[in-house]
C-alpha atoms as one frame of an Amber mdcrd trajectory, in Angstrom:
protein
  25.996   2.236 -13.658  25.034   3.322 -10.135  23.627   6.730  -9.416  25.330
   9.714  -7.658  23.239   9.675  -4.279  24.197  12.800  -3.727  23.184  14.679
  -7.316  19.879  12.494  -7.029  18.999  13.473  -3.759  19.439  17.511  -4.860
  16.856  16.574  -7.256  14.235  15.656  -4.883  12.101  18.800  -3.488  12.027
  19.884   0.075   9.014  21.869   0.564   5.445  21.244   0.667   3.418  21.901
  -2.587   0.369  24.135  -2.007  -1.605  25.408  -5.314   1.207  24.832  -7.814
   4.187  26.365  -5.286   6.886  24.712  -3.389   6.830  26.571  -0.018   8.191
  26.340   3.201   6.068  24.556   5.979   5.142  26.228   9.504   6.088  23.560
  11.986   8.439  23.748  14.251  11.760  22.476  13.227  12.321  20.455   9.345
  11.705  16.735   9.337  14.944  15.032   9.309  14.539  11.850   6.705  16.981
   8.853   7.124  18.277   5.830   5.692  17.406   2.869   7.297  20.365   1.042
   6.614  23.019   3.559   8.024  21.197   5.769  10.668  22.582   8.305   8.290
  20.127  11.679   7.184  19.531  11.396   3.683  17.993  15.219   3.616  15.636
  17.929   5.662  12.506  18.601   4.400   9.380  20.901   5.473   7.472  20.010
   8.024   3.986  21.256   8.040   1.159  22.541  10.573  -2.401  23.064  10.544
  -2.489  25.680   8.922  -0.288  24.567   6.042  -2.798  21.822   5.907  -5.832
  23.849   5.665  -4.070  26.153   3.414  -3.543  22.746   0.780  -7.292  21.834
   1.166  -8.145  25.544   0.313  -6.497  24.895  -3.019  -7.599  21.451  -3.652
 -11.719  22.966  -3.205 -10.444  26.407  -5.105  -9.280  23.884  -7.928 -12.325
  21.316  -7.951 -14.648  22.646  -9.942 -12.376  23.704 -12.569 -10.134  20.371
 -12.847 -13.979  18.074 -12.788 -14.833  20.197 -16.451 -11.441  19.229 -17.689
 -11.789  16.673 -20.209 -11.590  12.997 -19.509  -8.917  12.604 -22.660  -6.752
  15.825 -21.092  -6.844  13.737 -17.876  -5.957  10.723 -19.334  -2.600  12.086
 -21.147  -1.734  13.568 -18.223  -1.548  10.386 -16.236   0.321   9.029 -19.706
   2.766  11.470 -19.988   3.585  11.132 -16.505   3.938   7.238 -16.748   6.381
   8.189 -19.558   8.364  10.164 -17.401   8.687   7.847 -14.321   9.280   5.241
 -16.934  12.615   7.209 -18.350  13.672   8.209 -14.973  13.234   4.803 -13.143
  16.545   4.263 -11.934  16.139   7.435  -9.977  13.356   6.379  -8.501  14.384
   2.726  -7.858  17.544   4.332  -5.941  15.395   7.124  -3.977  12.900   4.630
  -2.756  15.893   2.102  -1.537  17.636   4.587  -0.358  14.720   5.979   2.196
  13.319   2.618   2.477  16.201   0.461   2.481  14.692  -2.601   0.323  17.218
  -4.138  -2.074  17.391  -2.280  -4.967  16.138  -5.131  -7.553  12.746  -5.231
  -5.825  12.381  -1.167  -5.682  12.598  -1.514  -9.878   9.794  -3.857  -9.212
   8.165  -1.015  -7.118   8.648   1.545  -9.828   7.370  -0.925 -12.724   4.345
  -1.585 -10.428   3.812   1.874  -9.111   4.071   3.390 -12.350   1.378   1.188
 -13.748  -1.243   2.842 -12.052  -0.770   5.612 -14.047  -0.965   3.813 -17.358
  -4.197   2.056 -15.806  -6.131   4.608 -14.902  -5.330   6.715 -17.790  -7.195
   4.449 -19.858  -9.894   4.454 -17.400 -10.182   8.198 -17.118 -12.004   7.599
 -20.382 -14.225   4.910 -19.588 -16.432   6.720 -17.077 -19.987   5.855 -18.384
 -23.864   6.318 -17.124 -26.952   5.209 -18.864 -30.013   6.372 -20.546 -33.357
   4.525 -20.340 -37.027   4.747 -19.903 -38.683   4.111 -16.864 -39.878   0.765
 -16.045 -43.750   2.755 -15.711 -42.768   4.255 -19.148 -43.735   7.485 -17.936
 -39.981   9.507 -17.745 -36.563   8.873 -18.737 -33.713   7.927 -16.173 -30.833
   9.619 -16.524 -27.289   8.375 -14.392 -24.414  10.018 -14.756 -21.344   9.499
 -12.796 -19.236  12.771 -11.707 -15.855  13.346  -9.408 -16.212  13.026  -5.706
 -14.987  16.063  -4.660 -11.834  17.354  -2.669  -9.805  14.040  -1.537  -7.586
  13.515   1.046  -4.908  10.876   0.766  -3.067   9.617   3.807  -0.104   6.954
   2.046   1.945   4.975   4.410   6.000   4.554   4.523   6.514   1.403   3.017
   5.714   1.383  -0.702   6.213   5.147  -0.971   5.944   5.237  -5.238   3.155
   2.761  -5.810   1.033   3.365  -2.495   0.811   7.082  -3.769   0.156   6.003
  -7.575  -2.824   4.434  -6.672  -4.261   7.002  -5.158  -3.453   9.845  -7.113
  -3.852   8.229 -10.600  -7.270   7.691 -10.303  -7.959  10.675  -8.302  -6.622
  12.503 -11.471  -8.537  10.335 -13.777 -12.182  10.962 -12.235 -11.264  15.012
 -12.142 -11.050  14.949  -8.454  -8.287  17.207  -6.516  -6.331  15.889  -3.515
  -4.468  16.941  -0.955  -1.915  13.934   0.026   0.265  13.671   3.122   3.134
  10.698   2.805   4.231   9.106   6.021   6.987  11.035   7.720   9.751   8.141
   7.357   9.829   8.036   3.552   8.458  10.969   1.585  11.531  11.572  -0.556
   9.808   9.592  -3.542   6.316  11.104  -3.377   7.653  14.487  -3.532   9.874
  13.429  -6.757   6.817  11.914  -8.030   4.916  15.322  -7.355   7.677  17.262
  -9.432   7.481  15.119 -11.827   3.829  15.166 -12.015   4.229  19.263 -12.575
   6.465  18.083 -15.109   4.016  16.307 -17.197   1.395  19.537 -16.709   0.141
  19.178 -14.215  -1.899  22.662 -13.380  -1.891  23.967 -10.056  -4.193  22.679
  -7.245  -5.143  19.462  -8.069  -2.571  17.821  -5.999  -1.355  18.931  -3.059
   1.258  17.877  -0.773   1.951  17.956   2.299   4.792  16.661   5.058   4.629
  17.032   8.437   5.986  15.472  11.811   2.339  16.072  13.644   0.159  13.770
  11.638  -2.953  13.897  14.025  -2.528  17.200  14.056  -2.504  18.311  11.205
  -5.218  15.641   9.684  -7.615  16.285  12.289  -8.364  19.885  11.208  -8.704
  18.821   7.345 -11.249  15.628   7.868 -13.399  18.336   9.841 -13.681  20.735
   6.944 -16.893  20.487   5.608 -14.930  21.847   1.945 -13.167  17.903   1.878
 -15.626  15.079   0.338 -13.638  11.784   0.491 -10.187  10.395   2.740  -8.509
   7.927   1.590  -6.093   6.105   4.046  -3.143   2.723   4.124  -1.652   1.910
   6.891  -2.641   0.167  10.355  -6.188  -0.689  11.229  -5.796   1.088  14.959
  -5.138   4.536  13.283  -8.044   3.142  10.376 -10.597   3.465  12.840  -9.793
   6.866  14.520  -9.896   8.441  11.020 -13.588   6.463  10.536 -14.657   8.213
  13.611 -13.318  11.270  12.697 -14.858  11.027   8.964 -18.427  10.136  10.569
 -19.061  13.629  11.203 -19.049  14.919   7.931 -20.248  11.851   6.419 -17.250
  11.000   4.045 -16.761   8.776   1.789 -13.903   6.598   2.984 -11.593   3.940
   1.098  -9.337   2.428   4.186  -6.434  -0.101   3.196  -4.996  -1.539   6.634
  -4.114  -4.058   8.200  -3.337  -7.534   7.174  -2.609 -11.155   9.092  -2.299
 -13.162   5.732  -2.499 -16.524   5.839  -0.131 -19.127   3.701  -1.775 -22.710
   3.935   0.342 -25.282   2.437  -1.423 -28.987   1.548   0.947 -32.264   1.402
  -0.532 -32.368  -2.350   1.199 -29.275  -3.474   4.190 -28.765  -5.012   6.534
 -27.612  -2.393   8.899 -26.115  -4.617   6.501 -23.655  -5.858   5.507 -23.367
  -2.372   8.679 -22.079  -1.049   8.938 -20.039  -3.924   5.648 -18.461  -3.498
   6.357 -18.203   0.544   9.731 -16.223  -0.506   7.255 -14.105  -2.607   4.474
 -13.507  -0.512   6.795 -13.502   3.010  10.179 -11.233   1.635   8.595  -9.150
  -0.321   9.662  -5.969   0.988  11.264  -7.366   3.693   7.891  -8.583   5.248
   6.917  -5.206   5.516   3.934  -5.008   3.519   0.131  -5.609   4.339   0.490
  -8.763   2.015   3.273 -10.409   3.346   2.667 -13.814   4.968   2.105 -13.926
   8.296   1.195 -17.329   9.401   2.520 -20.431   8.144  -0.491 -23.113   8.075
   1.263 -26.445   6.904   0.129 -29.647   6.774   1.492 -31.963   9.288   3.131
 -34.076   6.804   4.836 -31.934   5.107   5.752 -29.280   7.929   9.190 -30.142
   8.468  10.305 -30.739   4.942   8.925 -27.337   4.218  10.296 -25.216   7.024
  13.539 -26.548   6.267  13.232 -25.517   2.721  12.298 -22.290   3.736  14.755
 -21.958   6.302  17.562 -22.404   3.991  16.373 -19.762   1.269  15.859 -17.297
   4.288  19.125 -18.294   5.853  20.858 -17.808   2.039  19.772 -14.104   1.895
  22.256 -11.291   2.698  21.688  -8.718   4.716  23.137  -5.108   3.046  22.379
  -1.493   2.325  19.772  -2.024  -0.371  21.086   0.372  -3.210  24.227  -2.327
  -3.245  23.589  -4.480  -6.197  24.608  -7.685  -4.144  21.870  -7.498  -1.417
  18.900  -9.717  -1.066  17.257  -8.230   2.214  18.058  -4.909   3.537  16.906
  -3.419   6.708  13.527  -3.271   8.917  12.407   0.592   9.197  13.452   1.551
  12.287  14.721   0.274  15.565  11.282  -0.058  17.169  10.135  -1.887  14.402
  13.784  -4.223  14.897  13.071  -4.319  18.300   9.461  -5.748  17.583  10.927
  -8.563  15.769  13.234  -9.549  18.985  10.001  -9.556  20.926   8.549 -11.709
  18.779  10.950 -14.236  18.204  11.819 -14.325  22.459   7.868 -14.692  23.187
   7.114 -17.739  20.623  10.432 -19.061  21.763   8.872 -19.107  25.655   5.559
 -20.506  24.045   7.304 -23.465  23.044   8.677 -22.734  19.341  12.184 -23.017
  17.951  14.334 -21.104  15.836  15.361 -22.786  12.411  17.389 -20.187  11.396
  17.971 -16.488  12.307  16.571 -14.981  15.402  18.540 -12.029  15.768  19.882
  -8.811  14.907  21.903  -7.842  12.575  25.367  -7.147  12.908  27.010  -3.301
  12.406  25.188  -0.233  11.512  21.390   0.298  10.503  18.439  -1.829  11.536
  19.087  -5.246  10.378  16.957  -8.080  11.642  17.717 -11.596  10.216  15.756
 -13.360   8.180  13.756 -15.969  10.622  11.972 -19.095  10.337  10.327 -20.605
  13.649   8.949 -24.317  13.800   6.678 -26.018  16.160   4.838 -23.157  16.446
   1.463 -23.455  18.457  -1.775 -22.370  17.217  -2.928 -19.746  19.938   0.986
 -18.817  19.902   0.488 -14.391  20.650   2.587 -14.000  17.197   0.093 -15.465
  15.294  -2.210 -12.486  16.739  -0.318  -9.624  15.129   0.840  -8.224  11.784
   4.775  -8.994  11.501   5.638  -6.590   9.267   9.259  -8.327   9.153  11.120
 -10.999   7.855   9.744 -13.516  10.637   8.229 -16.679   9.441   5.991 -18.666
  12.277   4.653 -22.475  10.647   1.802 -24.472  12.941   1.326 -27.319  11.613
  -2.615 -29.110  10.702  -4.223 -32.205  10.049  -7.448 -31.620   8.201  -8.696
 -29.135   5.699 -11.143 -28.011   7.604  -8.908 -27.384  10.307  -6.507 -25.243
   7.911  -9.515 -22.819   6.903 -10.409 -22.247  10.495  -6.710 -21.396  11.213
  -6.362 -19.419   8.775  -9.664 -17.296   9.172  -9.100 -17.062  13.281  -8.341
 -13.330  12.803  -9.871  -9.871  12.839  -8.566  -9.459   9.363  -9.556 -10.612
   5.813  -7.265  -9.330   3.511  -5.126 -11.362   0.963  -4.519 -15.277   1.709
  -2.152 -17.789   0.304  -3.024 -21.218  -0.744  -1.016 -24.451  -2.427  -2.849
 -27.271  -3.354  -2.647 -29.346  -6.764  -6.596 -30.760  -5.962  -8.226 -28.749
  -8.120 -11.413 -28.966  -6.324 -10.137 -28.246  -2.771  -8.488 -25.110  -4.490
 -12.399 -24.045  -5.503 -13.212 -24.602  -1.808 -10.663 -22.285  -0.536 -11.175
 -19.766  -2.809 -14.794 -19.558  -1.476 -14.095 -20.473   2.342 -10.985 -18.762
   3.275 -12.430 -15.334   4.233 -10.042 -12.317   2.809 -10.764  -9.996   0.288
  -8.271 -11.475  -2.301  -6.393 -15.255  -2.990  -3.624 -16.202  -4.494  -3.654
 -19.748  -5.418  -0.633 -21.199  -5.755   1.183 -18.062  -6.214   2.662 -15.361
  -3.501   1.980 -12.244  -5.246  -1.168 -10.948  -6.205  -0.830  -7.408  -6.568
  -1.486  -5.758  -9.728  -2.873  -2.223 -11.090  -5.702  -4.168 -13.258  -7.262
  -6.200  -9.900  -9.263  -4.641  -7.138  -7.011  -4.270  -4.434  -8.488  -4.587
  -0.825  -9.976  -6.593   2.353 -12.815  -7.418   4.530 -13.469  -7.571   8.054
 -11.080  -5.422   9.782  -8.706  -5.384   6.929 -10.690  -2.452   5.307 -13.095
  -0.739   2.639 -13.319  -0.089  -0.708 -10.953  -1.204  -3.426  -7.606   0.402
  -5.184  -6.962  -0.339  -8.573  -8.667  -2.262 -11.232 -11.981  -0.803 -12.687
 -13.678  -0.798  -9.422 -10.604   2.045  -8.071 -11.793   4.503 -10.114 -15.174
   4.283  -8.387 -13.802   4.895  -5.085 -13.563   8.660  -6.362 -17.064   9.221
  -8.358 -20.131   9.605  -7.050 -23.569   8.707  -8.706 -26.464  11.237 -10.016
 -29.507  10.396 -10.895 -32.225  12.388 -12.743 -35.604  11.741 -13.940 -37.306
  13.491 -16.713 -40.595  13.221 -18.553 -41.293  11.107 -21.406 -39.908  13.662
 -24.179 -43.086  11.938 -26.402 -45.930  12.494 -24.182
């Protein structure tokens, strides 16, 4: 049974959550939120300033050293009862997150159950944090490492997984005893703030997290990296705004985990099994409407099998229908905004002047909301200026190649390094690739590779650090050493 939009959305908070209060933000007018797929305001919310900003670090640092003596086990059923709670109430959160978002509403339950298992994760991690104990290789002392909470973290969590983008960052900020202040992007911070209430739900005590929404981003950040009280920032969304916040973190040394941007690669061999390769290209391209860091964004396909593939592709893009994504019959809702729907024209009307063709799609949407259709372009060439940029929309480009050799330089012409696709049935050429295509994760014959137990993250320009897995939790400890005397001597 569908949900009453209207009694969900009077569930979701409106204010910014400072040291265990809801208040009312200082900037200048509330922050109008919308759904994508009707230009329609979903609710007002508080918009914050600086000083609302400074005022959420103040009770992150007030908070720190109380929450890092709190046991790891009190942690750790936190996180728990919370997963239990998002668990019970994930309809609600399925329909928020569609609603603000505008993906289809089968693949925001998939958000939810993947969001939500951050919290289980690092709940059991929260009790895993170890050191050792030995004597000195001299045998004159004993070593002593320990591994204790970073310190006041800022979280900075982008618009388009708005649930799980803010799990993994605040479920093992929780689990190492670290506080956090966390400011969700501006287009879709319905669900963190539900997720925050619910959070106080489960116990949590005040200061630890923090939240705060705001319309002046740079702002408002700018002030909070430079406070000498904040120890860590950690940051998803576009590599351009990555390295202004690097710069920015520099001067008071930081530690720094940066998720950003992505130009994935999906190299298809004429050994593979191209009906698990369209699968995985629905997968790893549609996922979110292309709108995630993962998504697919250039077709490498070998020559022989090119056409016979973007065919097959075209007619599973071509067979999805375009719809408000709470409505049980869609299969690909709307792009974010109109820039971001007048991006996709751009792109599609520059490869078209570069010589490529449209398979299927190419346009807008018809009626209200911003509804770009599902696109597949052939004959694409390989310096073509879309195979430069990150999509982020339901655009799919295919250049075709000859040699494997000439597939991994393809795909690893680009500033980024951070998740690549790859169908083969050789099982030795899939070795090679997994060693020579140069991103900070694979999947081999399969389009998703997301998951709350794997070390999420890129190289090169694509970012640092890792979220989840055992290494996430690591992001937010830091290690201390001490040396002692040999207790026999």
């Amino acid at each position: 049974m569908a949900l009453n939009e209207t009694d969900l959305l009077a569930k979701v908070p409106t204010g910014l959550y400072i040291g265990g209060k809801w208040v009312q933000g200082h900037g200048e007018k509330p922050i109008s939120v919308e759904d994508p797929a009707t230009g329609k305001i979903l609710l007002e919310i508080a918009n914050a300033d600086a000083s609302d900003g400074l005022a959420a670090l103040s009770a992150a640092h007030e908070t720190q050293a109380t929450w890092a003596k709190v046991p790891p086990r009190e942690r750790a059923e936190l996180l728990r009862r919370t997963f239990e709670l998002v668990r019970e109430r994930s309809e609600e959160f399925a329909t928020l997150i569609s609603l603000e978002m505008g993906k289809p509403i089968a693949e925001a339950r998939g958000e939810v159950t993947y969001g939500n298992e951050f919290l289980r994760w690092f709940s059991e991690e929260a009790v895993r944090i170890t050191g050792r104990y030995g004597t000195s290789p001299e045998g004159t002392g004993r070593m002593l490492v320990a591994q204790r909470p970073v310190g006041p973290a800022f979280a900075i969590t982008p618009w388009n997984f708005p649930l799980a983008m803010a799990t993994r960052k605040i479920g093992p900020a929780i689990a190492a005893g670290c506080t956090m202040v966390v400011k969700p992007a501006e287009l879709t911070p319905l669900t963190t703030l539900l997720f925050v209430k619910t959070l106080e739900e489960a116990g949590l005590p005040a200061g630890v997290i923090n939240v705060i929404t705001t319309s002046s981003s740079a702002k408002v950040s700018a002030p909070i990296i430079a406070d000498p009280r904040l120890r860590k920032i950690t940051f998803t969304g576009s590599t351009q705004v990555g390295r202004k916040l690097l710069e920015q973190s520099a001067q008071q040394v930081l530690r720094t985990s940066m998720e950003l941007g992505g130009n994935a690669p999906f190299v298809v061999f004429e050994d593979a099994d191209l009906d698990a390769a369209v699968t995985g290209a629905m997968l790893a391209k549609m996922r979110n409407i292309g709108q995630a860091c993962t998504a697919a964004n250039r077709f490498i396909v070998q020559e022989s099998v090119a056409e016979e593939f973007g065919n097959r592709l075209a007619e599973k893009m071509g067979a999805l229908k375009l719809g408000r994504g709470v409505d049980a019959e869609t299969t690909c809702g709307p792009v974010i905004n109109e820039s971001a729907r007048e991006n996709m024209q751009r792109l599609v009307d520059t490869t078209v002047q570069e010589g490529g063709s449209i398979v299927v799609g190419g346009e807008s949407g018809e009626g209200a909301g911003y509804f770009f259709k599902p696109t597949v372009l052939v004959g694409v060439k390989p310096d073509a200026a879309i195979l430069r940029e990150e999509i982020f929309g339901p655009i799919a480009p295919i250049v075709s190649f000859r040699t494997e050799d000439e597939a991994v330089a393809l795909a690893n012409d680009t500033e980024y390094g951070l998740v690549s696709y790859a169908f083969t049935q050789d099982l030795k050429r899939g070795l090679r690739l997994i060693e020579s295509l140069d991103t900070g994760m694979t999947g081999l014959n399969t389009g998703l590779v997301s998951n709350a137990a794997a070390p999420f993250g890129g190289v090169k320009q694509s970012g640092l650090g890792r979220e989840g897995g055992f290494e996430g939790i690591n992001e937010y400890l830091e290690t201390k050493y001490v040396m002692t005397p040999d207790p026999f001597a």
